[in-house]
VMD Tcl script that builds the backbone (N, CA, C; Angstrom):
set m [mol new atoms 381]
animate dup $m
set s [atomselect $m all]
$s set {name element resname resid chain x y z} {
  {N N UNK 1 A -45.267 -8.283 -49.271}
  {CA C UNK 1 A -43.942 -7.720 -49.103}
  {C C UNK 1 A -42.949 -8.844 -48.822}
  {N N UNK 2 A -41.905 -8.670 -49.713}
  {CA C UNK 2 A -40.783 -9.447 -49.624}
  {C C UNK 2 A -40.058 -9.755 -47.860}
  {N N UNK 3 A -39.956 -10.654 -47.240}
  {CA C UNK 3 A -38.798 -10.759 -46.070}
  {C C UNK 3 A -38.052 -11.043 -46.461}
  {N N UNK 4 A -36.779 -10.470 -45.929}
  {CA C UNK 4 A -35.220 -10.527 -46.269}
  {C C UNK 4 A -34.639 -10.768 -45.095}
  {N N UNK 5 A -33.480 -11.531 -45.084}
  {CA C UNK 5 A -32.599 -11.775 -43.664}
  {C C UNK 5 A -30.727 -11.805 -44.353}
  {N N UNK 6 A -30.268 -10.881 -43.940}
  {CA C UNK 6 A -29.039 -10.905 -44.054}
  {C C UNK 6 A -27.757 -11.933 -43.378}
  {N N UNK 7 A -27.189 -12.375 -44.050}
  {CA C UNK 7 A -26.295 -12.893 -42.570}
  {C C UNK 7 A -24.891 -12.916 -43.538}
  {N N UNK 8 A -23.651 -13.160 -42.631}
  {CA C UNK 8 A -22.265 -13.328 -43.334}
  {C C UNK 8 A -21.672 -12.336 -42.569}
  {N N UNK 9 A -21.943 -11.041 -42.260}
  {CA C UNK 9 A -21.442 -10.149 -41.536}
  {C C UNK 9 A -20.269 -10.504 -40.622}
  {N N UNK 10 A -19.171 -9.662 -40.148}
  {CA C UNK 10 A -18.553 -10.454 -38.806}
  {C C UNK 10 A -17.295 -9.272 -39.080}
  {N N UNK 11 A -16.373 -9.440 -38.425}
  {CA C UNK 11 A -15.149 -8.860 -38.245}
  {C C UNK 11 A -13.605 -9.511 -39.060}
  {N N UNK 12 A -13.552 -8.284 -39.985}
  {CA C UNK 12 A -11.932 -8.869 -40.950}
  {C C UNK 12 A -10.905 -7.717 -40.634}
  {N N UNK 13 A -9.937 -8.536 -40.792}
  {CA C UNK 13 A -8.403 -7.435 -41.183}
  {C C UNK 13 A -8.588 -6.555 -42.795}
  {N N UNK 14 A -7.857 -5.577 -42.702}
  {CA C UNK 14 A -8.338 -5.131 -44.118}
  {C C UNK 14 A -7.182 -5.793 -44.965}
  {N N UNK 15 A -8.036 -5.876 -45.847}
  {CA C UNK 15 A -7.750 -6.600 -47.081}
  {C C UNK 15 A -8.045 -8.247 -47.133}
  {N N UNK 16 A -8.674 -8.110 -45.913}
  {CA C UNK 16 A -9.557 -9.803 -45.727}
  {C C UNK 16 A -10.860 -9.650 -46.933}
  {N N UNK 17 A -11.439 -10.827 -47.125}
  {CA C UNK 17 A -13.437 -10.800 -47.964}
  {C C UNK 17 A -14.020 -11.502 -47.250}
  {N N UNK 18 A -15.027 -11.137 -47.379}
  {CA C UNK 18 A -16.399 -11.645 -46.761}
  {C C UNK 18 A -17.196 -11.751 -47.598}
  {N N UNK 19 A -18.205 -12.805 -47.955}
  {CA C UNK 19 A -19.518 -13.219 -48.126}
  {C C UNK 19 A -20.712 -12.310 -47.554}
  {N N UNK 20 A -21.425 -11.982 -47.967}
  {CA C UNK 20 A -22.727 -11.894 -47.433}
  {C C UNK 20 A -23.829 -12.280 -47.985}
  {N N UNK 21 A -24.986 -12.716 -47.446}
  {CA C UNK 21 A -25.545 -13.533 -48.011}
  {C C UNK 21 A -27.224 -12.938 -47.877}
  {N N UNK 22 A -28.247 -13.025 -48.404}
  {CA C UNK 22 A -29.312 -11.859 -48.737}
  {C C UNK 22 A -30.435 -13.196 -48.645}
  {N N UNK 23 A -31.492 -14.061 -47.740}
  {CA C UNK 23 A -32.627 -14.437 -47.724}
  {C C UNK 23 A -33.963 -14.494 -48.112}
  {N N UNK 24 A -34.724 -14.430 -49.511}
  {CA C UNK 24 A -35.630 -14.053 -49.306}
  {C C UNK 24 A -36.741 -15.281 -48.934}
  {N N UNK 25 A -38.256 -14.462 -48.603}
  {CA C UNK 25 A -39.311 -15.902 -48.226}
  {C C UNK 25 A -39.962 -15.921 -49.263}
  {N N UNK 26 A -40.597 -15.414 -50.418}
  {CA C UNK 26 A -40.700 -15.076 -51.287}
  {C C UNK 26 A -40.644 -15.372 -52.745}
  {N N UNK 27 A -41.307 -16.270 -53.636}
  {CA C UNK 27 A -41.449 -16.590 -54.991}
  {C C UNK 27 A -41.012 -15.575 -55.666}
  {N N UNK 28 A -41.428 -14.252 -55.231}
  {CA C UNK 28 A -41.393 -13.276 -55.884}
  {C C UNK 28 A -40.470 -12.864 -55.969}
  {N N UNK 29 A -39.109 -13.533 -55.607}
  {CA C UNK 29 A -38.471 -12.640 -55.456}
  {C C UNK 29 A -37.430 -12.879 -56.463}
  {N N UNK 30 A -37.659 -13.887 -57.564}
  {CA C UNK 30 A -37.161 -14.434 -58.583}
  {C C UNK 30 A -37.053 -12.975 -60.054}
  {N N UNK 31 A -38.255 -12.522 -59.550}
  {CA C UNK 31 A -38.818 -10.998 -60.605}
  {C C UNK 31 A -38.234 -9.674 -59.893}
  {N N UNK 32 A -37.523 -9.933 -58.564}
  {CA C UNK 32 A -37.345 -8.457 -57.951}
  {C C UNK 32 A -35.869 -7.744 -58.304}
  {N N UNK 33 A -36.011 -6.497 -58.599}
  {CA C UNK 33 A -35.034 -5.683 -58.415}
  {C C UNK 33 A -34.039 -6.221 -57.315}
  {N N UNK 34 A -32.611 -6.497 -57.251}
  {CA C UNK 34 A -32.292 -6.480 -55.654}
  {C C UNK 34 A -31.250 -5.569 -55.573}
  {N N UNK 35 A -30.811 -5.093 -54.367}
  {CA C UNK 35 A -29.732 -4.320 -53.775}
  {C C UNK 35 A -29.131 -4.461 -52.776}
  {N N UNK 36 A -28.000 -3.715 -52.627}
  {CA C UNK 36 A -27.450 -4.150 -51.276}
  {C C UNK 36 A -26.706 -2.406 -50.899}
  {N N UNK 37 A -27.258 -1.736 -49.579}
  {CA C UNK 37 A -26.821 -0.892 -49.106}
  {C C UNK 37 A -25.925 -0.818 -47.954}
  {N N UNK 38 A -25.493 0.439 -47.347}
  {CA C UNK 38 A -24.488 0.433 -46.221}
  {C C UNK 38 A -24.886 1.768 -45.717}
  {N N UNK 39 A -24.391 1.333 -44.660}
  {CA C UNK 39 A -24.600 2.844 -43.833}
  {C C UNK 39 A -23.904 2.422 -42.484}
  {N N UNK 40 A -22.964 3.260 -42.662}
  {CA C UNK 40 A -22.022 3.513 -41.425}
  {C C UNK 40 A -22.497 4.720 -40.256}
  {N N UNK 41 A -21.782 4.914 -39.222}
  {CA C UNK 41 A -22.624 5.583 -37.938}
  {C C UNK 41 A -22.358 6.842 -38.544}
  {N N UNK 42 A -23.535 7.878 -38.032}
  {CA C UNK 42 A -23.411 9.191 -38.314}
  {C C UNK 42 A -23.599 9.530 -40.009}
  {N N UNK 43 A -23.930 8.429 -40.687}
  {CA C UNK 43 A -23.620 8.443 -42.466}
  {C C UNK 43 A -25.512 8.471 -42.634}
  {N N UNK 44 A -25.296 8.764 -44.085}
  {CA C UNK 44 A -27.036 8.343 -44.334}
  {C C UNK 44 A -26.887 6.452 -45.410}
  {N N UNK 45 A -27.378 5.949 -45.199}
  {CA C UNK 45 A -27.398 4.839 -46.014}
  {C C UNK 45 A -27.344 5.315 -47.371}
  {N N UNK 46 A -26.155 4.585 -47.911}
  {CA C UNK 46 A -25.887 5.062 -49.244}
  {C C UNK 46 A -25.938 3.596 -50.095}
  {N N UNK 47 A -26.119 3.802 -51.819}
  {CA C UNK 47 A -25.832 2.490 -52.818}
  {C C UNK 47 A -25.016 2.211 -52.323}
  {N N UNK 48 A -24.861 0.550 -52.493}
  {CA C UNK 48 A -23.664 -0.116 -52.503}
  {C C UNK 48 A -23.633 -0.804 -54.281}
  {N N UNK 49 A -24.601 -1.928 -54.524}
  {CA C UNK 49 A -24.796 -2.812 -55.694}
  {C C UNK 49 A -25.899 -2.704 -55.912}
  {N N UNK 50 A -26.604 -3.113 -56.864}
  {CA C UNK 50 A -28.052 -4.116 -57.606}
  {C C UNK 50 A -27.839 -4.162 -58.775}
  {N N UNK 51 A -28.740 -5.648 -58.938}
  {CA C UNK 51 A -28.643 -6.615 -59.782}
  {C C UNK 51 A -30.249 -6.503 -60.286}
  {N N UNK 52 A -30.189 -7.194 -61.493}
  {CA C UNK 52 A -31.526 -7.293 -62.227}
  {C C UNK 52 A -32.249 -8.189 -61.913}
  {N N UNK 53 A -33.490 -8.950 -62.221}
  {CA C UNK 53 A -33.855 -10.039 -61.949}
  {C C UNK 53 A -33.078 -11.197 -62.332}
  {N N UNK 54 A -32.825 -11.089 -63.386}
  {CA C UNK 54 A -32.365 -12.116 -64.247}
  {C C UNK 54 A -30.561 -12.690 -63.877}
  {N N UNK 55 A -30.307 -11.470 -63.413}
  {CA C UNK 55 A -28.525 -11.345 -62.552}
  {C C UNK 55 A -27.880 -10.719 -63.904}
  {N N UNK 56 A -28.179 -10.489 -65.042}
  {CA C UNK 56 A -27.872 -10.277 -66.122}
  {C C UNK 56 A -26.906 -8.437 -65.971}
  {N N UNK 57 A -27.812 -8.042 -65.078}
  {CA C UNK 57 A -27.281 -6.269 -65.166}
  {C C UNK 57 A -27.224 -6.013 -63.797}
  {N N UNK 58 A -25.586 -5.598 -64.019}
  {CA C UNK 58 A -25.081 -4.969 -62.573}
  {C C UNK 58 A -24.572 -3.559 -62.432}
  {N N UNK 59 A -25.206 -3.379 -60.848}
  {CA C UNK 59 A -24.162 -1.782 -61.217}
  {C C UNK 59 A -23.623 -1.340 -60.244}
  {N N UNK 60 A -22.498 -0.931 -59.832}
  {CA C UNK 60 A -21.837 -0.698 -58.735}
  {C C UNK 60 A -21.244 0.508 -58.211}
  {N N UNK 61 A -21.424 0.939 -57.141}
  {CA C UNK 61 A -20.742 2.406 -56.587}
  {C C UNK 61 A -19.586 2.761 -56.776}
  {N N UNK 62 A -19.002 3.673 -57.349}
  {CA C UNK 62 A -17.348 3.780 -57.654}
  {C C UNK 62 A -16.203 3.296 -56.247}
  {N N UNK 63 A -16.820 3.433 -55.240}
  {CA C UNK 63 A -16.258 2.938 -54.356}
  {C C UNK 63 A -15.846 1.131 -53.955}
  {N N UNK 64 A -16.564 0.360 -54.624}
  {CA C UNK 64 A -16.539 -1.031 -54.583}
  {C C UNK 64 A -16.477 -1.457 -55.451}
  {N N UNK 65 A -16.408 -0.641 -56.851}
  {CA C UNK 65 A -16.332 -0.884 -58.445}
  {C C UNK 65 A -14.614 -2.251 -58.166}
  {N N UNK 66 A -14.938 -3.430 -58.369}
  {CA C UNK 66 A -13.626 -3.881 -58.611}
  {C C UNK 66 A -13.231 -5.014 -57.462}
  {N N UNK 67 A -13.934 -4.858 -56.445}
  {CA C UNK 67 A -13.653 -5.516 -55.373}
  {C C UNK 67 A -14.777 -5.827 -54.747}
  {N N UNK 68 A -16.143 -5.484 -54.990}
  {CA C UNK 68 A -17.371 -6.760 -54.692}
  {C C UNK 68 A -18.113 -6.933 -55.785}
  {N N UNK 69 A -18.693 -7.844 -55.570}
  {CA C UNK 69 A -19.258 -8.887 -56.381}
  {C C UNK 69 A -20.643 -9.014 -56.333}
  {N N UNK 70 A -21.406 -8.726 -56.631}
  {CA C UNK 70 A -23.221 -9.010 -56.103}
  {C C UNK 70 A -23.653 -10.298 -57.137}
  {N N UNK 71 A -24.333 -10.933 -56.750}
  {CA C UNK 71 A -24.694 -12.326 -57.709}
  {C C UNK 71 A -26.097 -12.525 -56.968}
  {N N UNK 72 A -26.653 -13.453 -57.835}
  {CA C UNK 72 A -28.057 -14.200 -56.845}
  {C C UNK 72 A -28.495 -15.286 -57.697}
  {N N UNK 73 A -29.527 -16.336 -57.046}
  {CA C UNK 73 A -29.429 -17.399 -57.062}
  {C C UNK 73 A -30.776 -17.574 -56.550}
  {N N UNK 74 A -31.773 -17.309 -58.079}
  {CA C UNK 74 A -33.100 -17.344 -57.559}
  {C C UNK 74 A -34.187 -19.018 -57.403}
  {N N UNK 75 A -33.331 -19.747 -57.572}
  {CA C UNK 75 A -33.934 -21.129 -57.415}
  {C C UNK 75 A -33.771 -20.992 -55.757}
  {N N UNK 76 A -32.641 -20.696 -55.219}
  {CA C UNK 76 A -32.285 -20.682 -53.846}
  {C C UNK 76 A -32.863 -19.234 -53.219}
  {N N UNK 77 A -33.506 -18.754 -54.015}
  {CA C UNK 77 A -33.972 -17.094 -53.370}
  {C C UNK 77 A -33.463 -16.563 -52.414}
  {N N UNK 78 A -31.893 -16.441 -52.903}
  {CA C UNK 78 A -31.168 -16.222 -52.297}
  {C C UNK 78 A -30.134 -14.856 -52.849}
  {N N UNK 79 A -29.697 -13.423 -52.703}
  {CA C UNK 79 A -28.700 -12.996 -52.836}
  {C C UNK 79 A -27.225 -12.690 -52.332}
  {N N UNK 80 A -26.426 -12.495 -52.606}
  {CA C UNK 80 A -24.983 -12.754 -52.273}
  {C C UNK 80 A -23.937 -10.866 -52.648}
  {N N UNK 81 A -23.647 -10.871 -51.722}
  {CA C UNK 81 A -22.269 -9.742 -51.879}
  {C C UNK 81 A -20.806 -10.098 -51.530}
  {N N UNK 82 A -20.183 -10.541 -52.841}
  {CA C UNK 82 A -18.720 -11.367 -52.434}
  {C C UNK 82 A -18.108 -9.731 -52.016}
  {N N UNK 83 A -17.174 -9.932 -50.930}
  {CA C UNK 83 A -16.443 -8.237 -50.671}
  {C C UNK 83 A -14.741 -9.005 -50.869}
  {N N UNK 84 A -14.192 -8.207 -51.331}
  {CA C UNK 84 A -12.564 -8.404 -52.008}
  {C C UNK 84 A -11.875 -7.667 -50.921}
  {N N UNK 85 A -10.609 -7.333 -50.522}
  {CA C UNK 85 A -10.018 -6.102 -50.742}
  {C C UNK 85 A -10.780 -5.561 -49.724}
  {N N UNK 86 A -11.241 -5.754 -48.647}
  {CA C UNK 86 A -11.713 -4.421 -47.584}
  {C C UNK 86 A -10.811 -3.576 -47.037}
  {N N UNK 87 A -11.884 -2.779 -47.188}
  {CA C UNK 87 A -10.938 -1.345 -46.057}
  {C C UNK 87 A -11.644 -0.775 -45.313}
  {N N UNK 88 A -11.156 -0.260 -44.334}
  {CA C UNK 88 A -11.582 0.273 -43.332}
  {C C UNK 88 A -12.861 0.881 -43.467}
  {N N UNK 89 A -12.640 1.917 -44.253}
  {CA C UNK 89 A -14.011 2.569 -44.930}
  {C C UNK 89 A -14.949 1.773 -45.095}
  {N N UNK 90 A -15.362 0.530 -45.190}
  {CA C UNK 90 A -16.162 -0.443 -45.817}
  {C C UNK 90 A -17.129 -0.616 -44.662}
  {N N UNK 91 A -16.434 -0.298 -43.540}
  {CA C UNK 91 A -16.760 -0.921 -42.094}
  {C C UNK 91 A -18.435 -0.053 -42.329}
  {N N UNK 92 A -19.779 -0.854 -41.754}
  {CA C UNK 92 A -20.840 0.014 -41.991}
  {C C UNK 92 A -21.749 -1.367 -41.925}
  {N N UNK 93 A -23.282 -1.096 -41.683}
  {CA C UNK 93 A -24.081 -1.748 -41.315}
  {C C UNK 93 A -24.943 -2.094 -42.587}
  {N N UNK 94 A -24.843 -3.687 -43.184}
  {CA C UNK 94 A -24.971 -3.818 -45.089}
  {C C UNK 94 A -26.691 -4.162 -45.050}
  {N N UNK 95 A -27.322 -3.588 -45.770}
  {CA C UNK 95 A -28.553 -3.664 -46.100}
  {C C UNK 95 A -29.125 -4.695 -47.028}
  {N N UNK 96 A -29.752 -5.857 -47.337}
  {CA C UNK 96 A -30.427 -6.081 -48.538}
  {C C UNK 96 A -31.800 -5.336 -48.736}
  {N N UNK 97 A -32.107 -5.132 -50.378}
  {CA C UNK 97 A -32.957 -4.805 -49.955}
  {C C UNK 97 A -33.690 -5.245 -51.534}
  {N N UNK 98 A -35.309 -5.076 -51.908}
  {CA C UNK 98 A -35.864 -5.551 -52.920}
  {C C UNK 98 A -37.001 -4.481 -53.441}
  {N N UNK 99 A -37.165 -4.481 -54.354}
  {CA C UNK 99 A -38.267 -3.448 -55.700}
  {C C UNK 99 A -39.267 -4.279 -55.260}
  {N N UNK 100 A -40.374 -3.936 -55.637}
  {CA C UNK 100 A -41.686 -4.591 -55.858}
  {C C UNK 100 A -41.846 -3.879 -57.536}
  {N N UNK 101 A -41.166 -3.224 -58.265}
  {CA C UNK 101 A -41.202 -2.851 -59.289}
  {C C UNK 101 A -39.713 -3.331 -60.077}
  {N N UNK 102 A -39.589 -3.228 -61.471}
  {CA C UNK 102 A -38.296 -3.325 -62.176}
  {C C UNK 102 A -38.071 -2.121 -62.400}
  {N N UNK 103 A -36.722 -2.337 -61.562}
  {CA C UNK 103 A -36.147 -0.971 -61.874}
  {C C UNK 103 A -34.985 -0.632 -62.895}
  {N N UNK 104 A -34.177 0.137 -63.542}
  {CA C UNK 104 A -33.103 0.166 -64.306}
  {C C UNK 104 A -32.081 0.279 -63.337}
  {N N UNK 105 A -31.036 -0.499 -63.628}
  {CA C UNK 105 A -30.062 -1.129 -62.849}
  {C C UNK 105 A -28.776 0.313 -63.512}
  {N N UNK 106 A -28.916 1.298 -62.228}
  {CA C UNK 106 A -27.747 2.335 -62.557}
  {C C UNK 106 A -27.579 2.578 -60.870}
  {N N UNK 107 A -26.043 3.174 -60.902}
  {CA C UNK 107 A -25.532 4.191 -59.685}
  {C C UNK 107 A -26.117 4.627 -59.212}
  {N N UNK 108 A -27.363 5.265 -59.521}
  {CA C UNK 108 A -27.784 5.971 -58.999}
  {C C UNK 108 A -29.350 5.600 -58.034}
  {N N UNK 109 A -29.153 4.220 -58.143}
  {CA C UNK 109 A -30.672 3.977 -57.593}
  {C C UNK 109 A -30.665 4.536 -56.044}
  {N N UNK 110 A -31.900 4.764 -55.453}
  {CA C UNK 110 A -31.996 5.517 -54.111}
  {C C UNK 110 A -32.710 4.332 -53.120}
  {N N UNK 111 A -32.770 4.526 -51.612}
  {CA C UNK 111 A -33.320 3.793 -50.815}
  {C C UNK 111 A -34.825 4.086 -51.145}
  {N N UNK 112 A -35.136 5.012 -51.405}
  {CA C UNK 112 A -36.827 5.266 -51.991}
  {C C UNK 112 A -37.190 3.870 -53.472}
  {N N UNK 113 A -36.432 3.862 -53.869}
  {CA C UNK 113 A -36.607 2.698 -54.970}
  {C C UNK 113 A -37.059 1.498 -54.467}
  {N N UNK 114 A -36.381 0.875 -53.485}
  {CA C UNK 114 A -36.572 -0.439 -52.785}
  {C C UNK 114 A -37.905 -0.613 -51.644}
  {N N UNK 115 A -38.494 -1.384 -51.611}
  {CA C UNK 115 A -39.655 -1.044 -50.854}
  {C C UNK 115 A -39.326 -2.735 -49.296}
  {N N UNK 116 A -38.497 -3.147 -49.884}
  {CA C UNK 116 A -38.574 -4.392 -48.759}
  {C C UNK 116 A -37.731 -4.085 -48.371}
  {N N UNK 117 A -36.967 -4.957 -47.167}
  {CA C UNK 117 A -35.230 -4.054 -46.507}
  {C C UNK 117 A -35.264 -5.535 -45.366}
  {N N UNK 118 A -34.028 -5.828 -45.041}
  {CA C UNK 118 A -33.695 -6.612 -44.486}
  {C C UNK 118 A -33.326 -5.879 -43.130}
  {N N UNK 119 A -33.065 -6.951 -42.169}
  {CA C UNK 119 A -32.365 -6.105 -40.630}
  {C C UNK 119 A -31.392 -5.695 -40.320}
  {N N UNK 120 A -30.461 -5.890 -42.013}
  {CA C UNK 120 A -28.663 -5.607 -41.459}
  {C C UNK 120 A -27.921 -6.932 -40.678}
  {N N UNK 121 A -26.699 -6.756 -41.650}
  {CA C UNK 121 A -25.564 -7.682 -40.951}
  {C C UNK 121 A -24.036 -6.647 -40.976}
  {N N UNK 122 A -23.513 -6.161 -39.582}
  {CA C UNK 122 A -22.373 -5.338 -39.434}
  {C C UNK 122 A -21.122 -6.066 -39.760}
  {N N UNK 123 A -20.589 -5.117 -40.674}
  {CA C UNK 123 A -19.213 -5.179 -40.939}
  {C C UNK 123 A -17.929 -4.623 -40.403}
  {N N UNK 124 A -17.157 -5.013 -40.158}
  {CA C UNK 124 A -16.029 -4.246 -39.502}
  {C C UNK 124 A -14.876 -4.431 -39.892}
  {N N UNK 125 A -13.910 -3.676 -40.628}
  {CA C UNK 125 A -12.768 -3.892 -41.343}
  {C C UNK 125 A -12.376 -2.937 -40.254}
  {N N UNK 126 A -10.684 -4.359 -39.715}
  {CA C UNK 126 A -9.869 -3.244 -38.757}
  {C C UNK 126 A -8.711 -2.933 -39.447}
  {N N UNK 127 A -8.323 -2.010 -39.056}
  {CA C UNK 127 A -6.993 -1.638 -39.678}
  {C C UNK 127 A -5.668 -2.428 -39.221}
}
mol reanalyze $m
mol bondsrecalc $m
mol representation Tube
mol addrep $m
């Protein structure tokens, strides 16, 4: 199983960006599905992004369609969520997370898809 460590998290004004940045320990993780979720208090963890292995195919929640960025950088086994444009709404606790399978890169992928998960890095867009 993949380890993941999130970090970049921290506190912006809205309409500030943030970086976040996705760790893996992992060779494998050059072949993995990746994602990046959120879940704010009282919310259920919902999609945010994922990317293909290759970084080739992206797909994004209508809500961040336009203003983040997911990329990765598997020599550095490393993934990335550039955030544009925050808003308040954004504010929520960001997940990486990784397939042990290839998955098809749509909207609709679920937290059941991903089988590795990182510890979270909190975001906070103030108004």
């Amino acid at each position: 199983q993949v380890q993941l460590v999130e970090s970049g998290g921290g506190l912006v004004q809205t309409g500030g960006s943030l970086r976040l940045s996705c760790a893996a320990s992992e060779r494998t993780f050059s072949r993995a599905t990746m994602g990046w979720f959120r879940q704010a208090p009282g919310k259920e963890r919902e999609f945010v992004a994922a990317i293909s292995w290759s970084g080739r195919v992206t797909a994004y929640a209508d809500s961040v369609k336009g203003r983040f960025t997911i990329s990765r950088d598997n020599a550095k086994r490393t993934m990335y969520l550039q955030m544009n444009s925050l808003k308040p709404e954004d504010t929520a606790v960001y997940f990486c997370a990784a397939s042990s399978t290839i998955l098809t890169i749509t909207t609709t992928l679920h937290t059941a898809d991903f089988r590795s998960w990182g510890q979270g890095t909190q975001v906070t867009v103030s108004s």
